[in-house]
C-alpha positions, -999 to +999 in steps of 0.1 A: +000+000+000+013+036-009+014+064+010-013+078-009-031+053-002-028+057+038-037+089+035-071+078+019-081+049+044-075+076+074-088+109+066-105+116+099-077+106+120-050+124+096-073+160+101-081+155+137-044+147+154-020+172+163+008+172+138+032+196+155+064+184+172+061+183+213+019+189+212+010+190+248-011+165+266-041+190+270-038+191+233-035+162+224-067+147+244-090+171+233-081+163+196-084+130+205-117+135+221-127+154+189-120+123+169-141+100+192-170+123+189-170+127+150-169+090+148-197+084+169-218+109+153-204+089+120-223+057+133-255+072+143-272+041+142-253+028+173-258+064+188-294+060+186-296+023+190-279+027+226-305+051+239-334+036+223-328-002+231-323+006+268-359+034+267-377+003+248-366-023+276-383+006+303-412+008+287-414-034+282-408-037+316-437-009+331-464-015+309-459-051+299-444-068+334-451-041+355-488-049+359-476-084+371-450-071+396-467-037+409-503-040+403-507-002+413-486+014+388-457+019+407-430+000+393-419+028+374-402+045+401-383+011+404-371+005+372-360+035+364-326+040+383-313+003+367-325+014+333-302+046+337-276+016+347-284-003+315-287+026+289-249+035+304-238-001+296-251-006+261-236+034+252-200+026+266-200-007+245-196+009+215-161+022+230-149-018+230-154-021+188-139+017+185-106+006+202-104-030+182-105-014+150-080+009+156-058-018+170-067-036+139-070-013+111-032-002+121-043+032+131-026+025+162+006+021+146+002+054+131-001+073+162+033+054+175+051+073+148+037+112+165+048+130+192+022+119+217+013+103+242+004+069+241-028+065+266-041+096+253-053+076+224-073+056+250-084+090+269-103+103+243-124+069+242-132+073+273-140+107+278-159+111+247-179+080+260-188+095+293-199+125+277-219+110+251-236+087+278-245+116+302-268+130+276-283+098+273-289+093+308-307+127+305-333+111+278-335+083+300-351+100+329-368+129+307-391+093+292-392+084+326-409+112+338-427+111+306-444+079+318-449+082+353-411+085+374-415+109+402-378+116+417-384+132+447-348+138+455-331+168+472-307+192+448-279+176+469-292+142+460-294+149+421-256+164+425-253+128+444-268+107+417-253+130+390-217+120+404-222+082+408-237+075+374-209+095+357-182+077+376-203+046+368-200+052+332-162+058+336-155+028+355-174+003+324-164+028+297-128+018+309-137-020+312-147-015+280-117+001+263-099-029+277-120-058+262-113-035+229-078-039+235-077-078+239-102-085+216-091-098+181-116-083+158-140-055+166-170-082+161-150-103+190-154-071+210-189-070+206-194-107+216-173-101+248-187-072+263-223-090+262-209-103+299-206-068+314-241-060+296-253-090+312-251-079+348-279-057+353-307-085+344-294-103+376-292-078+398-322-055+419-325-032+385-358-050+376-366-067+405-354-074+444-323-097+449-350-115+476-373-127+449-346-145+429-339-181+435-314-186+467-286-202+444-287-168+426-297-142+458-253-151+462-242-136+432-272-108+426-266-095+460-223-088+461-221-080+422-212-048+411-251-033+399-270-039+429-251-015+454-247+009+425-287+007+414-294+001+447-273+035+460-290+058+428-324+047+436-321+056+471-310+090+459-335+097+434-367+084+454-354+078+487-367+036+488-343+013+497-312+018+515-279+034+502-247+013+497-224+039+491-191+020+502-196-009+479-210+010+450-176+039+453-155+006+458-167-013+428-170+018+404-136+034+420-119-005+418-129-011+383-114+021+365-079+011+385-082-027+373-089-012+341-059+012+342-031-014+349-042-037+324-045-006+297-009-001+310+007-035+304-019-045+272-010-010+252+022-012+248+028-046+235-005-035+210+012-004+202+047-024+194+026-051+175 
């Protein structure tokens, strides 16, 4: 392939990057950031796809189950909060094919060659994910309110909920940009973050940990979503009890875990 031809295959990278010697970090990441976003807005299909699949799933579970499991209408104000959960999960999956393929369309061997750093290429994944999934949250509880959800929470308790949902989309937009970096293929990605998207569905997002069988209360009770869902829906409507400890800790523990694997798995992706 000629150089001409490289210059083809990557247009938006090639406009986007800073090209001057010693660009500073600041610089750098916001460029990068800049990239993420046009991309997305490139594939608005997935855009859309991760609000709407997540707002569909609400509306299945109020109107269709939520007769069965709340006979007075109130399940609603239940389902929300994991919903906000799930509509994070499915919109920082998209981050897991976006890394693959540039591991594998050799975009990250391009950015070796420039004066940069290499985990910014990573940062502006994540940050542009993040962003892009805090305005979907905002859609989320706008139909929510559409169709019944009463949040009856203080200002202090919106700033509350505000902060753990965005470091809860940090901490699995991170897992995320990992399983993009291991995967083989950005299909493979895909396939493999389907575990993380799993979570939720066993979990007290839809329904309490105490109606589940007792060989799965185990496993729904000390998993990751339940004290997260569990903490924002105490916030928002004030039911249930807060679990602030275990939902900081799991949130807080994932984006490290994900940061010394990015840290050994980069490089050798970078010199590959």
């Amino acid at each position: 392939m000629t150089s001409t031809d490289l210059m083809h295959t990557a247009p938006a990278t090639r406009s986007t990057l800073p090209d001057r010697t010693g660009a500073g970090p600041l610089a750098t990441a916001r460029a990068f950031v800049r990239r993420s976003v046009r991309q997305s807005l490139r594939d608005g299909e997935s855009l859309v796809m991760a609000i709407v699949l997540p707002v569909m799933l609400m509306l299945l579970f109020t109107f269709v189950f939520g007769g069965a499991i709340e006979p007075d209408g109130g399940y609603v104000t239940y389902v929300v909060p994991g919903t906000i959960l799930l509509c994070a999960g499915f919109g920082a999956s998209s981050v897991a094919v976006a890394v693959s393929r540039d591991v594998t369309s050799g975009a990250m061997g391009r950015f070796r060659t420039l004066p940069i750093a290499s985990p910014l290429v990573l940062v502006g994944h994540v940050v542009a994910s993040v962003l892009r999934n805090l305005m979907a949250t905002v859609i989320v509880i706008g139909v929510g309110m559409a169709i019944g959800f009463r949040p009856t929470a203080s200002p202090m308790e919106w700033l509350g909920a505000a902060a753990l949902v965005a470091l809860y989309i940090l901490a699995i937009t991170c897992l995320f940009a990992v399983i993009g970096l291991v995967a083989g293929s950005p299909e493979n990605a895909n396939g493999y973050g389907f575990v993380l998207l799993f979570l939720p569905y066993v979990s007290s997002a839809f329904v309490p940990v105490s109606t589940m069988p007792t060989w799965m209360t185990g496993f729904a009770e000390h998993q990751p979503i339940t004290p997260i869902t569990e903490t924002l829906r105490y916030l928002l409507t004030g039911v249930g009890q807060a679990s602030w400890p275990a939902a900081l800790a799991w949130c807080l523990g994932a984006v490290v875990l994900a940061g010394i694997l990015a840290a050994v798995l980069l490089p050798r992706k970078l010199r590959g």
